[in-house]
C-alpha positions in Angstrom: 0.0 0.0 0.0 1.6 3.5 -0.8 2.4 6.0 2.0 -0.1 8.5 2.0 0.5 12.2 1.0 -0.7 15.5 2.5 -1.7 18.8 0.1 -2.1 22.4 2.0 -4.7 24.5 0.5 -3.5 27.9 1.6 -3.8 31.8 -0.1 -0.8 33.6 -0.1 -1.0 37.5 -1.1 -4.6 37.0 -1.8 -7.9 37.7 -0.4 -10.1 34.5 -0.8 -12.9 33.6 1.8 -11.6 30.4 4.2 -15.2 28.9 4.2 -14.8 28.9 -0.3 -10.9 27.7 0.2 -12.5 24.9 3.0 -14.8 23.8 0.5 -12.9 23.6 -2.4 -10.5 21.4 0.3 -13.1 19.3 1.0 -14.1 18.6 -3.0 -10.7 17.7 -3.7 -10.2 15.7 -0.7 -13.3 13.5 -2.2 -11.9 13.7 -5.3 -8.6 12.1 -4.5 -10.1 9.5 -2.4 -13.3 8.3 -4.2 -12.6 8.8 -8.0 -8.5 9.3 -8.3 -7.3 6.8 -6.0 -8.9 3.4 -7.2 -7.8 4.0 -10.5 -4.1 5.4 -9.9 -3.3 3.5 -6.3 -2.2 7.2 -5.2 -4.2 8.5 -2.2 -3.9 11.5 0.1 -5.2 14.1 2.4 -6.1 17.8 1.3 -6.6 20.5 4.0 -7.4 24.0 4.1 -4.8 26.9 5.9 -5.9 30.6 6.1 -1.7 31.2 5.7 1.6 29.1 4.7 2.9 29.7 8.5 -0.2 26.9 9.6 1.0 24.5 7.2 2.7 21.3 8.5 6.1 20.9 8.0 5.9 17.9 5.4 2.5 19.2 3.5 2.5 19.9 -0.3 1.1 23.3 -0.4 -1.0 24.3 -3.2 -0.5 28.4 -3.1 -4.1 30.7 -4.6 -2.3 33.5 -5.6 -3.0 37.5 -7.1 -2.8 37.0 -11.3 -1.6 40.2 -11.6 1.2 39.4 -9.5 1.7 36.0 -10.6 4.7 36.3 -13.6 2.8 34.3 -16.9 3.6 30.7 -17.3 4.9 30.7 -13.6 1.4 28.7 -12.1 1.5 24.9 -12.0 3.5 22.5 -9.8 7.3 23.5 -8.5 10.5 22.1 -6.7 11.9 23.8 -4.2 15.5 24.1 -2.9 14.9 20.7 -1.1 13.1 19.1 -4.1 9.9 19.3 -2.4 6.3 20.0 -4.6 4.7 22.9 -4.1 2.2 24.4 -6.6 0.6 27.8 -7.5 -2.9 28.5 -8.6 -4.5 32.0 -9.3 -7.7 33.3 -7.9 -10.3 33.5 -10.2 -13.6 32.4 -11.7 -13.5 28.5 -10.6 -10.2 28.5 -9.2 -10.7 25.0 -7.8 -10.7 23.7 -11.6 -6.7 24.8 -11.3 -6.6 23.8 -7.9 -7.8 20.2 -8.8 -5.9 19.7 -12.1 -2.3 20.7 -10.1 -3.4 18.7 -7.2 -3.7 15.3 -9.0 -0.7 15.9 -11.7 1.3 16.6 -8.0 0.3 13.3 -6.7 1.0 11.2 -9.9 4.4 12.9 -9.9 5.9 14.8 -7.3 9.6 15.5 -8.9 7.8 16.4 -12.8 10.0 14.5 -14.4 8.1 11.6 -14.9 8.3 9.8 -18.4 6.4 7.1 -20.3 7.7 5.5 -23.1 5.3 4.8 -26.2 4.8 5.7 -30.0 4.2 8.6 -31.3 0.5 10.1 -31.3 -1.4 9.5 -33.7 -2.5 13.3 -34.5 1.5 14.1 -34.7 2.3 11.7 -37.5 -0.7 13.1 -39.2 1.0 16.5 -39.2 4.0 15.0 -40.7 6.5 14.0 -38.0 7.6 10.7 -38.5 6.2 7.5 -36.6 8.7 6.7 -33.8 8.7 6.0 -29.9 8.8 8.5 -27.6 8.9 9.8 -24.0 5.7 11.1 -22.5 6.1 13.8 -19.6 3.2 12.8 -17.5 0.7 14.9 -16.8 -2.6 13.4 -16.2 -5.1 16.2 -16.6 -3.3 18.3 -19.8 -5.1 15.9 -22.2 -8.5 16.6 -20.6 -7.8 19.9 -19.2 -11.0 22.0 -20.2 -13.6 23.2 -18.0 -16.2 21.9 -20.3 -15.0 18.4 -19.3 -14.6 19.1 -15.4 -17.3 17.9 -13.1 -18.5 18.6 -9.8 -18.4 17.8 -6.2 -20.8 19.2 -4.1 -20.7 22.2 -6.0 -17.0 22.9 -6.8 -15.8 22.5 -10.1 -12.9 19.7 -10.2 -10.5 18.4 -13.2 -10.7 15.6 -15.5 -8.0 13.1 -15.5 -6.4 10.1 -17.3 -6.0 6.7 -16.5 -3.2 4.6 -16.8 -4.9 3.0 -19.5 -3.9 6.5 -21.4 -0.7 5.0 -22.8 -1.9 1.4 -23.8 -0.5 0.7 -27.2 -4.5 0.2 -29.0 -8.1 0.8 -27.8 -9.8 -1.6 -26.5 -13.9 -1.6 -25.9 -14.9 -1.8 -22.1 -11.5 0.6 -21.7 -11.9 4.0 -19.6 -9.2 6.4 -20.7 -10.4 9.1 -18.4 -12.4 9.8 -15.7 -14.9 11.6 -17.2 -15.2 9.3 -20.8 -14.1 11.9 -23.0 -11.4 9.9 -24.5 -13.0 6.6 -26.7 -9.1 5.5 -27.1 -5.1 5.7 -26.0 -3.2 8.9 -26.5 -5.8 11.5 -27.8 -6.3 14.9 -27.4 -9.7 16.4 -25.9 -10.3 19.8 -27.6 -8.1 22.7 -25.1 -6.0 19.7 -24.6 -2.4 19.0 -24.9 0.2 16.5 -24.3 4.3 17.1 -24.2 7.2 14.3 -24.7 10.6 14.7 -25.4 12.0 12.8 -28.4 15.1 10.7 -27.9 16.3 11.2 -31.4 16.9 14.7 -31.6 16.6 15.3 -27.9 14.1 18.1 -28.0 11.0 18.4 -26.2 7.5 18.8 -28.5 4.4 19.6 -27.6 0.7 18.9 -29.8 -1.9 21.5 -28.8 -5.1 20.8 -30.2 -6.3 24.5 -29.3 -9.7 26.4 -30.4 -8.5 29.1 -32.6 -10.3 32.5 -32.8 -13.0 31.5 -35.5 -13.8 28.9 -32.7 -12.5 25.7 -34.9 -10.2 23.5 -33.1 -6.0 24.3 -34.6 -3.9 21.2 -34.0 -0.2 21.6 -34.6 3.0 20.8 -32.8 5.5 23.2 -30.9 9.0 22.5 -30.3 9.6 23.7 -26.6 13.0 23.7 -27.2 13.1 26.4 -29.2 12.6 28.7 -26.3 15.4 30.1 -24.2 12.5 30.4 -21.4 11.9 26.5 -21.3 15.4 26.1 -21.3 16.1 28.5 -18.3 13.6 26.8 -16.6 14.7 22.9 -17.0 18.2 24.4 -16.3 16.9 25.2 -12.3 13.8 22.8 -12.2 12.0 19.8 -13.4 10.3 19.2 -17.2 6.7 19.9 -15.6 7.3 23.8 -14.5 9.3 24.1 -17.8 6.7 22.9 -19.9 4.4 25.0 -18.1 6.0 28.0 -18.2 6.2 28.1 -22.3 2.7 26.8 -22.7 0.1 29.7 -23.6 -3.1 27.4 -22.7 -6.2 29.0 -24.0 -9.3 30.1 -21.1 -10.5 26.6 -20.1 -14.0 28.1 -18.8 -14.5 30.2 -21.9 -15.3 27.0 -24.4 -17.9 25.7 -21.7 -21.7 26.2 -22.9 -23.9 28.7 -21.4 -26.0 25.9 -20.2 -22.9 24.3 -18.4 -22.5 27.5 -16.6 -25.8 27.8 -15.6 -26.2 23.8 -14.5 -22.8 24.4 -12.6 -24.5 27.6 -10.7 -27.4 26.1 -10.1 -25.9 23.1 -8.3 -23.9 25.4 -6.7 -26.2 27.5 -5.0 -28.3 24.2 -4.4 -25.7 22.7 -2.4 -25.1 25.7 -0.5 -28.5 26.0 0.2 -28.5 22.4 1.4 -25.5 23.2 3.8 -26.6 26.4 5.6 -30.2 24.7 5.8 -28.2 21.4 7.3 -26.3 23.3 9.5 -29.1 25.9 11.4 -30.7 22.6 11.8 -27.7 21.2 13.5 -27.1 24.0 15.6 -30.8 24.6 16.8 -30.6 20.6 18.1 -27.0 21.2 19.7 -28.6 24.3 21.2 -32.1 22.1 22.3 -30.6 18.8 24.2 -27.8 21.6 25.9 -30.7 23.6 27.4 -31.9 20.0 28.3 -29.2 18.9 29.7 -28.2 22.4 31.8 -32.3 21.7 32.8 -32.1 18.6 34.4 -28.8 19.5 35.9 -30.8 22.5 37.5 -33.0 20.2 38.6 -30.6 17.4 40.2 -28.8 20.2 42.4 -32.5 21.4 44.1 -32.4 20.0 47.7 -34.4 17.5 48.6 -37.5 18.1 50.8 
């Protein structure tokens, strides 16, 4: 059985309500433990921290931060000086849907440098690079990234995510390739997606984006990451992951979600809440009840006899 890891939820330079960062905590706590953990053997604990001084020595914080103080490229998971994860998310409109996709891709690899060998995609040989095996950076929600994809517990948006199955070498029926059933096969590309390997024969690192466009039609095409004295810079102090990251321009992920998706993902939103402030004043008013009970019949038990 594998040890079990523990992700901080924490702002830092940023104003965000404790009871929203709580929640999302709990979402993404259920997350890991009902959907991400059967499938990937990886399990944890994720807790909430109104500031990095109250998180545990030993935690993986996940930091919300200020966008406009957050340098472009620079959120996603980290290393620091003693190779520990740490990850940065900016506030937002459905921040938890960044929250969730660095949490899992955290878990699955702590360092970033994970690989997996396999052939080439599909979709890249189809824009004219030739057929040959590769090494796969893994990161398990880049594929399925989008928020039309996500899903929701109790009312917070979460990430899709792959499953090991991801990388088999053909499709199989019966197969899930991710959580959420986008994928009907091995190594594809949900639309916002992308994936990144490194190719062992010129030792460059590509990238396929398979990216709406402005006319709002889907533009696949590959992207040498290489190229850019900013990925190198990055690998140069860091891992692959953070290096990837920091080159990749991905595209809104909530802006390609249907107005009807917005409005379901409200309306279970507010339903929820409703549910939980309705849950807890009934709570409360029978806490409040069997204690005026109780101090009652203690009233009662210390009037003398006679």
């Amino acid at each position: 059985m594998s040890s079990v890891a523990h992700v901080a939820l924490v702002p830092r330079g940023v104003r965000v309500d404790m009871s929203e960062v709580a929640h999302v905590a709990a979402a993404l706590a259920t997350q890991v433990i009902r959907d991400f953990s059967p499938i990937w053997g990886i399990t944890a604990t994720v807790s909430a921290f109104p500031k990095a001084a109250d998180v545990p020595v030993g935690y993986w914080p996940i930091f919300i931060e200020d966008p406009m103080k957050l340098p472009d490229g620079a959120a996603g998971v980290h290393l620091d000086k003693r190779n520990q994860p740490y990850a940065l998310v900016e506030a937002g409109d459905k921040w938890s849907l960044s929250a969730s996709h660095e949490c899992l891709e955290m878990l699955v690899d702590p360092s970033g440098n994970r690989l997996h060998a396999g052939p080439l995609l599909e979709e890249a040989v189809q824009l004219g690079l030739p057929q040959h095996e590769v090494q796969y950076v893994v990161e398990v929600c880049d594929p399925v990234e989008d928020g039309q994809f996500g899903y929701q517990i109790n009312g917070v948006l979460v990430s899709d995510f792959f499953t090991p199955n991801f990388y088999d070498p053909a499709a199989a029926n019966g197969v899930r390739y991710d959580f959420m059933g986008v994928l009907s096969g091995p190594l594809q590309l949900a639309p916002n997606g992308y994936i990144s390997w490194l190719d062992p024969v010129s030792g460059e690192a590509k990238q396929l984006q398979n990216f709406y466009g402005p006319d709002h039609r889907l533009h696949p095409q590959v992207v040498n990451l290489s190229h850019s004295n900013m990925f190198q810079e990055v690998l140069a102090k860091e891992s692959f992951r953070p290096a990837i990251d920091r080159v990749t321009v991905s595209p809104d992920l909530l802006a390609s979600m249907s107005r009807e998706q917005h409005v379901e993902f409200e309306q279970r939103f507010r339903a929820v809440k409703h549910a939980s402030q309705i849950h807890a004043r009934r709570i409360q008013d029978e806490i409040s009840h069997a204690l005026a009970v109780h101090e009652e019949q203690l009233g009662e038990s210390l009037v003398p006899a006679g």
